[in-house]
Structure formats: structure tokens, C-alpha cells
C-alpha positions as a Python dict, from the first residue, in 0.01 Angstrom:
ca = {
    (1, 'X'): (0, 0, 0),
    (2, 'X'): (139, 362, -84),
    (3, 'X'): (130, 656, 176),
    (4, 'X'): (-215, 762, 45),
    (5, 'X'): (-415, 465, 133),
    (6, 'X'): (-256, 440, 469),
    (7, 'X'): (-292, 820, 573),
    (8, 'X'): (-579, 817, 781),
    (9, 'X'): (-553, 508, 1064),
    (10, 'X'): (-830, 436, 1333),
    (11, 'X'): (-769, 231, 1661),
    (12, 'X'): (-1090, -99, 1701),
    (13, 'X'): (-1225, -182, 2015),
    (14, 'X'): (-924, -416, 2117),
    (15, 'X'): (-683, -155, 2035),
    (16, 'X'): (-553, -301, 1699),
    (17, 'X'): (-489, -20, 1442),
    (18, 'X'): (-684, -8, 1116),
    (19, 'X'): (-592, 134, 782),
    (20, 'X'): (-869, 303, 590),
    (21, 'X'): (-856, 324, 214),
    (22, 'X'): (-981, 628, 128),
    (23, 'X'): (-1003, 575, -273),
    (24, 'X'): (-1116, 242, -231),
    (25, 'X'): (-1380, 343, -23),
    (26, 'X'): (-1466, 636, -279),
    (27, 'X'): (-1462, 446, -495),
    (28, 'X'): (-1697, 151, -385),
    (29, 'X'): (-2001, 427, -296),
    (30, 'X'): (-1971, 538, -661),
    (31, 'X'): (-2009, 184, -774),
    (32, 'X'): (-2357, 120, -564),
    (33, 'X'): (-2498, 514, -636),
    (34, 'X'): (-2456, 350, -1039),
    (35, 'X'): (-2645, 51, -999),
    (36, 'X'): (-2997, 9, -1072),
    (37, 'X'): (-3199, -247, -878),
    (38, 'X'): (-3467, -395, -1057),
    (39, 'X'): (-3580, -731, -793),
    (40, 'X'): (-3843, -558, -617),
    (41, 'X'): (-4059, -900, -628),
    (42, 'X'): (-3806, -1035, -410),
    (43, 'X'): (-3737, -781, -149),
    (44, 'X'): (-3770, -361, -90),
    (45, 'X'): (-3531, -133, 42),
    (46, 'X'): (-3700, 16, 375),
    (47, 'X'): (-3871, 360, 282),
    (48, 'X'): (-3713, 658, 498),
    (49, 'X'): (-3970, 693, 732),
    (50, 'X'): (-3988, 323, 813),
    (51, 'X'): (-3605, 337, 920),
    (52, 'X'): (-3679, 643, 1153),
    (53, 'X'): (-3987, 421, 1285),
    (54, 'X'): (-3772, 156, 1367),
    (55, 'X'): (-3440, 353, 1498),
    (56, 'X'): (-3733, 488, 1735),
    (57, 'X'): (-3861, 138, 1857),
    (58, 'X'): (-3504, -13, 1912),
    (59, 'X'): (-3489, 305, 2130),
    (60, 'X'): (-3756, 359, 2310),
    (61, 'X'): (-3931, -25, 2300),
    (62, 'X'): (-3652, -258, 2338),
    (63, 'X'): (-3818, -490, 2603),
    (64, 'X'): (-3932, -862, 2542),
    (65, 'X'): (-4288, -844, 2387),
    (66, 'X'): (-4375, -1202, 2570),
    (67, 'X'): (-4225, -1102, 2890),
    (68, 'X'): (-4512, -1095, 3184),
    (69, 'X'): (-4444, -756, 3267),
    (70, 'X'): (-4720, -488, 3126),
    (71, 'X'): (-4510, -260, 2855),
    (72, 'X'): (-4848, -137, 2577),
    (73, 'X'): (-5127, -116, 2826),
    (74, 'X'): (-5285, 98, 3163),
    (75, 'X'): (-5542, -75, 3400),
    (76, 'X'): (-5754, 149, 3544),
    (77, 'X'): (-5900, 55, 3896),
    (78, 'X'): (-6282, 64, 3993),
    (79, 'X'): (-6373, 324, 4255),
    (80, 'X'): (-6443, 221, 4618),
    (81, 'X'): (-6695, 471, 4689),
    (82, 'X'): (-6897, 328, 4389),
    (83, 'X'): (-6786, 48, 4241),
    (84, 'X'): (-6778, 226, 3918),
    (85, 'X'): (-6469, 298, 3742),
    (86, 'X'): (-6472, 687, 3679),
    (87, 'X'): (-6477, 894, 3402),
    (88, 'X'): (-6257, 1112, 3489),
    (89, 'X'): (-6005, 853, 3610),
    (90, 'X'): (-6019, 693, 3233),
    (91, 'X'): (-5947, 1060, 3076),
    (92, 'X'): (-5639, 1101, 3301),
    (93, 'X'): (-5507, 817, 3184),
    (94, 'X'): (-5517, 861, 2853),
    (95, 'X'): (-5193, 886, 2727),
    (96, 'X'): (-5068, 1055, 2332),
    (97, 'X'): (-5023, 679, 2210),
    (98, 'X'): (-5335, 527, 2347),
    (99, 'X'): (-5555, 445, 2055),
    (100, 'X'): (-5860, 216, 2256),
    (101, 'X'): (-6070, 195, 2562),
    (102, 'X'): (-6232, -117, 2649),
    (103, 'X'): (-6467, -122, 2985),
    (104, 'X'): (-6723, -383, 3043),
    (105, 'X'): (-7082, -243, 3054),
    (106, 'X'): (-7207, -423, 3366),
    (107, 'X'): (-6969, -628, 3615),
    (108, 'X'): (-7019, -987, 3605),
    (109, 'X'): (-6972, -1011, 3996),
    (110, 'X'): (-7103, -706, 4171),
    (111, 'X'): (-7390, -654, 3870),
    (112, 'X'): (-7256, -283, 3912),
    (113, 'X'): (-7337, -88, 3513),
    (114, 'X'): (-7045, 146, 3426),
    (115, 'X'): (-7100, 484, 3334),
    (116, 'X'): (-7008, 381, 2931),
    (117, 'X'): (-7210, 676, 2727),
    (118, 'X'): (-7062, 952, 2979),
    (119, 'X'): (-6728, 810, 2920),
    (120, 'X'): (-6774, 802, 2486),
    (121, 'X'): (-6906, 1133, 2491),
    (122, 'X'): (-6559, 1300, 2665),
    (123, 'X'): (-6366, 1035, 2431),
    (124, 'X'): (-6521, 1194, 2131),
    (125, 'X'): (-6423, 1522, 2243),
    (126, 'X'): (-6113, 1440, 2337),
    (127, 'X'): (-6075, 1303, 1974),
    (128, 'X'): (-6121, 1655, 1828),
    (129, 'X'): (-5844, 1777, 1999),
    (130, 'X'): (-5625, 1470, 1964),
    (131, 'X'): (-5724, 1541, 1553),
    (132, 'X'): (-5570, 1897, 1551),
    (133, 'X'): (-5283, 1771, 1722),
    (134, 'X'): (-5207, 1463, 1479),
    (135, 'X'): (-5277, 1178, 1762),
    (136, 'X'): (-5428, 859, 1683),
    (137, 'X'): (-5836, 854, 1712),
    (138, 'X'): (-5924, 647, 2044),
    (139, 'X'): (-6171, 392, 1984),
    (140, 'X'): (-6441, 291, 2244),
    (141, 'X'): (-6548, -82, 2333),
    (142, 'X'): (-6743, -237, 2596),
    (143, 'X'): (-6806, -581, 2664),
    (144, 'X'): (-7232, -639, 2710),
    (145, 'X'): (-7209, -991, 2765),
    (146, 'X'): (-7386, -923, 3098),
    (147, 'X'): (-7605, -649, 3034),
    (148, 'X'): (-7796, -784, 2745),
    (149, 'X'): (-8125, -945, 2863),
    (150, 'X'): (-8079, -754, 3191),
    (151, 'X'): (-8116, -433, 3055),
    (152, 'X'): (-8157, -201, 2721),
    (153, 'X'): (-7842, -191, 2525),
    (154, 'X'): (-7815, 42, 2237),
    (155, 'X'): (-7471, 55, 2052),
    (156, 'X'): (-7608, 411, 1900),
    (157, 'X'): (-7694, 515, 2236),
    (158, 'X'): (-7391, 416, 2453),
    (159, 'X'): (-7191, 594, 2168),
    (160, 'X'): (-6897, 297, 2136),
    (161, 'X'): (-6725, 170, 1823),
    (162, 'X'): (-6714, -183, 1942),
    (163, 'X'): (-6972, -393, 2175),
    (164, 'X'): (-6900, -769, 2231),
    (165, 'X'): (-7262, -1024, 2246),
    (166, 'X'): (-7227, -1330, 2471),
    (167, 'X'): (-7525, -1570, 2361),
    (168, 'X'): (-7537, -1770, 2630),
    (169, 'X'): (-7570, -1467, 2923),
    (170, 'X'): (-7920, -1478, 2807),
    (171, 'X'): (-8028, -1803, 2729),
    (172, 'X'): (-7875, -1848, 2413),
    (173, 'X'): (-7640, -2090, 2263),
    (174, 'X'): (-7267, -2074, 2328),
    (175, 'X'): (-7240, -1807, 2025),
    (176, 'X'): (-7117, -1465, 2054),
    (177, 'X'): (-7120, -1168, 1814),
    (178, 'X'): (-6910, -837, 1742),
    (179, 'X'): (-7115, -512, 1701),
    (180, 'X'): (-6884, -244, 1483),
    (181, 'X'): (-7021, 73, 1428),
    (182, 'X'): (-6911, 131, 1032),
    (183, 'X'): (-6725, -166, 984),
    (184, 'X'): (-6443, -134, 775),
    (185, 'X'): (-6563, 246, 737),
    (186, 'X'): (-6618, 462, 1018),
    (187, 'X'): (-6438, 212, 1258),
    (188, 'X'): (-6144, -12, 1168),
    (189, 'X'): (-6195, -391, 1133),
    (190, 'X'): (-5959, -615, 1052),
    (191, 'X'): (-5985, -1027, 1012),
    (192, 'X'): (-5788, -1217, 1263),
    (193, 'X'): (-5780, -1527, 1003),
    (194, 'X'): (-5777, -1563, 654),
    (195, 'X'): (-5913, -1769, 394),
    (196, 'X'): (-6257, -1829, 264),
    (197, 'X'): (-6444, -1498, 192),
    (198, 'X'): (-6747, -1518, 473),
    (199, 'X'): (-6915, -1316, 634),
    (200, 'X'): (-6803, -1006, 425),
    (201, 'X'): (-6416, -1138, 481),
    (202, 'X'): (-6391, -1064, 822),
    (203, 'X'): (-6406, -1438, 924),
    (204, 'X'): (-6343, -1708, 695),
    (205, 'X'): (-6523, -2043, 718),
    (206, 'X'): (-6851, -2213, 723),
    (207, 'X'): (-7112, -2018, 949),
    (208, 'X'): (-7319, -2216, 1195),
    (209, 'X'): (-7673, -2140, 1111),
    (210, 'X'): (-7795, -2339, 1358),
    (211, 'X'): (-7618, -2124, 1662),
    (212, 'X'): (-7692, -1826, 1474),
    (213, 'X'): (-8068, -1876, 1435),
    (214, 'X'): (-8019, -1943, 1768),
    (215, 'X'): (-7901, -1630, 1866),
    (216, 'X'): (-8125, -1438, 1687),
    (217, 'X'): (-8422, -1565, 1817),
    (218, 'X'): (-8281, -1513, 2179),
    (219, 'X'): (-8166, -1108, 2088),
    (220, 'X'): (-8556, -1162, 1968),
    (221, 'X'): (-8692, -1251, 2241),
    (222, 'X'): (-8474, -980, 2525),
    (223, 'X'): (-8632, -715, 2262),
    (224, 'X'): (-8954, -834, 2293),
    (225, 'X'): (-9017, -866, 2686),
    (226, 'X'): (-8694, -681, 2821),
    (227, 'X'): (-8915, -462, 3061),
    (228, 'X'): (-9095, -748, 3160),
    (229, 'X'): (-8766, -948, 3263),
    (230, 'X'): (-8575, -650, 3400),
    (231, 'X'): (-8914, -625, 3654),
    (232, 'X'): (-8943, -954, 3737),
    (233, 'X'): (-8535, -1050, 3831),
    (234, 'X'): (-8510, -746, 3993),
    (235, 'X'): (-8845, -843, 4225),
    (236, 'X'): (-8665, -1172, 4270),
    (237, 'X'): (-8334, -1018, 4383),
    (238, 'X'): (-8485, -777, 4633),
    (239, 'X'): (-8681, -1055, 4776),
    (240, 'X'): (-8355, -1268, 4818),
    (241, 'X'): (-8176, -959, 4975),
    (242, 'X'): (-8477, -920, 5218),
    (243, 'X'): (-8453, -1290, 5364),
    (244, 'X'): (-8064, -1361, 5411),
    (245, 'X'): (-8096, -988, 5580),
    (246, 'X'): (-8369, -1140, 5822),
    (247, 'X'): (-8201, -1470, 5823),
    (248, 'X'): (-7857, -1359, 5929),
    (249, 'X'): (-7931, -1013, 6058),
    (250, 'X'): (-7776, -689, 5939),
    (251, 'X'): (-7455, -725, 6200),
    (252, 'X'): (-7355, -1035, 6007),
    (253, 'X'): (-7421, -963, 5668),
    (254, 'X'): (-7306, -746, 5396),
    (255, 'X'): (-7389, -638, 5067),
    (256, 'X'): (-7098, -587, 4813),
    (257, 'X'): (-7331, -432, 4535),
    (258, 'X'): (-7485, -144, 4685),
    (259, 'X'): (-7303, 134, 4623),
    (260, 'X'): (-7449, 480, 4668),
    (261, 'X'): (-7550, 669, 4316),
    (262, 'X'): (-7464, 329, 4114),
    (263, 'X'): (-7702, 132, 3938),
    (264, 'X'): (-7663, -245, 3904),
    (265, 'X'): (-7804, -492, 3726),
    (266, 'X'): (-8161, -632, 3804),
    (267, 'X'): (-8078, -992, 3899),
    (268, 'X'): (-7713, -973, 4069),
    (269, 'X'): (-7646, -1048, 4451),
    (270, 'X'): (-7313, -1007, 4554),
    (271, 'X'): (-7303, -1063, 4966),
    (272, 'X'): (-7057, -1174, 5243),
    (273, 'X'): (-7110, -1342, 5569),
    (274, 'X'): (-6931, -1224, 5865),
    (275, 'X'): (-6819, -1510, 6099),
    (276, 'X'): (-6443, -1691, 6207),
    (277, 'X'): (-6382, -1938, 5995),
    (278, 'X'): (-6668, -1848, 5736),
    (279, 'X'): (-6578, -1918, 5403),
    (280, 'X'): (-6819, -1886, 5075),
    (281, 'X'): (-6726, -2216, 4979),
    (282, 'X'): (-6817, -2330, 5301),
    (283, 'X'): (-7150, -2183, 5307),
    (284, 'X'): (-7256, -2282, 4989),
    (285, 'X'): (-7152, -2658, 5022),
    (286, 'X'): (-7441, -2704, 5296),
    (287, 'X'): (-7702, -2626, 5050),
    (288, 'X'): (-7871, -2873, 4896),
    (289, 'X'): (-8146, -2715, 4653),
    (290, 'X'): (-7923, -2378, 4546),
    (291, 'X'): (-7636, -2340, 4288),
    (292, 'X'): (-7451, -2067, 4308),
    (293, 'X'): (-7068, -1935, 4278),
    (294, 'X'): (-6869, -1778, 4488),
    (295, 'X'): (-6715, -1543, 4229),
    (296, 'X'): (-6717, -1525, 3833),
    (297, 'X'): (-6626, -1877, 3666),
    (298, 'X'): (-6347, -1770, 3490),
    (299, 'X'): (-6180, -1631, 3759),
    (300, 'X'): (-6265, -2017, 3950),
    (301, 'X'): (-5900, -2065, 4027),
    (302, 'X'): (-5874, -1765, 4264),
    (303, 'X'): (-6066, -1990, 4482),
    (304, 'X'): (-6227, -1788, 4781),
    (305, 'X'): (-5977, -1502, 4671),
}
């Protein structure tokens, strides 16, 4: 090598010394910049903005996606005071990247009905300003599984994008449907598999028109005689109430659904009975003509928890 291509020298990371060829390396750029690459079938260069995208996530999200550890979500408790969790609680904890809010519409073990269309209407003006500003739209869902047949539920009303149906939370098959307001439109929808073209490509393979029907006829019915059995379960429930109060007197029992300025659905009792050694599991194994469950069944592993 002459004195030119051994001008510049740089020291690696163990201390060696390295020459750098300065023409060479001239001369190498020049040779790529000349090229033209014509195998875009087989693989793309990564636009501009894509690089910047991912310089940012190897930055600022370099954690284990599968770890157990929350990294792309915020759980927002219920109050204590009402059992409700609070609108204003949900707004503060909004955050520039969140883009969805998901609250169930009725709790499955205290019966207690969240505040959902107060909580849409500040989303969708929080949306205007989050438009000015260039932030992602938030979208609303809420889970109905335990309000429908209970209660009116009206996706217009309640103001969501998204409201899951649980057929068999009132006395339907084991069938459950998605309600998207503007599907593919107003609110995005995307299919989780792919394949056949049913059901407007959103969900590939054979429908069951038997579990449909099904659940149709069900949805029917709760539209047909909803006031009717909203009045008669929540008769029923007060009635129960009124007896274990007599039964085990006010000293040893106590509510968990009645909170003050919260409704709650018409045929939920959530109680506990004071005593040493009491446990619900306990209680409900000595009797003989009543089923019921000492908490929600997919949460059966928590035990008495």
C-alpha cells in the first residue's frame, strides 16, 4: 500500500490499528450510487420513514414483547366509593399513544353498570383535539355480555365503536357476536384469520346457522319482553336480599353491590357473611337445593380469593 491509502488510521475496540482506504472506499459508494436495482418482487429497500420508525422502537421499546411484565397497556382501577370505574379517572389516563378503551358495561360479579355513554361522549371530544394535534383517534369498546337481557343496550346510544354479544348470558347458545359501528368504514376492522371470503371477509369459514338462528331468536326474544324481565329479576333479587338480611341479621351480613349513586343490574347479589372461619365455599356446600358461585367462573381458580 502507498502513503495515500494508509494516511488516515483508526484504533478498534481491542486496540488493533486499522488502515482506511480512502479511494477504495470512494470508490466503492460510486459503484452502488450507479447501480440500478430492478428485484423488487423479491425484497424492498425500507422507505425513509420506516427506518426512523424503527431507529425509534429499538430506542424507546426494546423490552421482550412475551415477557409478563405490562409494557403497551394501563389498567384502570374501579372506585371504592362506587364500584364504578370513573370517568374522569379513564381521561387522566389517557396517554398521546393510546388508541382504545375497552370497559365492560355491567360487572359480572357485583352486577354494578359502568358509566359507558358519559365516558364516549368525553372520548369523542377528546378526539377533536387529539385530531388537531395529529394523535391517533381512540376507539371505544365495551363488553355487554352481561347487560344484554338484563337491561336495554343500544350501541347508538352508549356511543362505542365496538360492543362484544355473549349468547349464552341470556339463554342463548354458546355463540357470541361483534357489534362495529361502520365496519371497515367509520371504525377499523380487521380479520384475525384468513381464507374463505365469509361473512363479508372478516371471518373465513362455514357459518353455523344453527347457533346463529339461535341467537337471533334469543336477541328476539330480550327485545320483545326486556321490561318485563328486568321487573321480574329485579323483584326476585330484592326478595332474596330481604330474607338472608332477616335470616342472618344486618350485624352479620353485607352487601358488596350497593353502592351509593350506582345502578346495578336487576338480577345480581353479591353478599358476604361475617363469621371466624366463614368461608363462601363453606357456606354454599351445605345447600342442597341452590347453585350458586362464589365469584365469576373464569376467575374459578382464585378460589375464595
Amino acid at each position: 500500500m502507498d502513503g495515500d491509502q494508509v494516511e488516515k488510521m483508526v484504533l478498534t475496540k481491542d486496540g488493533r490499528k486499522t488502515a482506511v482506504d480512502k479511494e477504495c472506499d470512494g470508490e466503492e459508494k460510486k459503484s452502488v450510487e450507479s447501480k440500478v436495482y430492478m428485484d423488487y418482487n423479491a425484497t424492498t429497500p425500507m422507505a425513509p420513514e420506516v427506518i426512523q420508525t424503527v431507529t425509534e422502537a429499538m430506542h424507546e421499546a426494546w423490552g421482550n414483547p412475551s415477557s409478563s411484565y405490562t409494557a403497551e397497556a394501563t389498567f384502570v382501577p374501579v372506585s371504592k366509593i362506587t364500584g364504578q370505574v370513573e370517568v374522569d379517572d379513564i381521561i387522566a389516563a389517557i396517554r398521546p399513544t393510546t388508541c382504545l378503551v375497552s370497559i365492560m358495561l355491567a360487572n359480572n360479579e357485583t352486577g354494578v353498570i359502568m358509566p359507558i355513554s358519559e365516558l364516549s361522549q368525553q372520548i369523542q371530544i377528546l378526539n377533536q383535539n387529539r385530531m388537531a394535534l395529529g394523535l391517533p383517534r381512540i376507539l371505544m369498546h365495551t363488553d355487554a355480555a352481561q347487560m344484554i337481557g338484563k337491561g336495554r343496550v343500544d350501541g347508538q346510544d352508549l356511543g362505542v365503536d365496538y360492543l362484544t354479544i355473549v349468547g349464552h348470558k341470556f339463554y342463548a347458545p354458546r355463540i357470541g357476536a361483534l357489534y362495529v359501528r361502520g365496519p371497515g368504514v367509520t371504525t377499523p376492522l380487521h380479520p384475525m384469520l384468513f381464507g374463505g371470503g365469509q361473512e363479508w371477509n372478516f371471518r373465513p369459514g362455514t357459518e353455523n346457522t344453527p347457533m346463529i338462528a339461535g341467537l337471533g331468536k334469543a336477541a328476539e326474544l330480550v327485545n320483545k319482553n326486556c321490561e318485563d324481565y328486568e321487573a321480574h329479576m329485579k323483584e326476585v333479587r330484592d326478595y332474596l336480599e330481604k330474607r338472608l338480611e332477616a335470616s342472618f341479621g344486618k350485624q352479620r351480613l353485607h352487601f358488596n353491590s350497593q353502592f351509593p349513586g350506582a345502578k346495578r343490574l336487576c338480577n345480581t347479589c353479591n353478599f358476604s357473611v361475617w363469621g371466624p372461619g366463614l368461608q363462601g365455599r363453606m357456606v354454599l356446600s351445605h345447600c342442597k337445593t341452590l347453585l350458586a358461585s362464589v365469584g365469576a367462573a373464569c376467575h374459578s381458580e382464585k378460589g375464595d380469593q
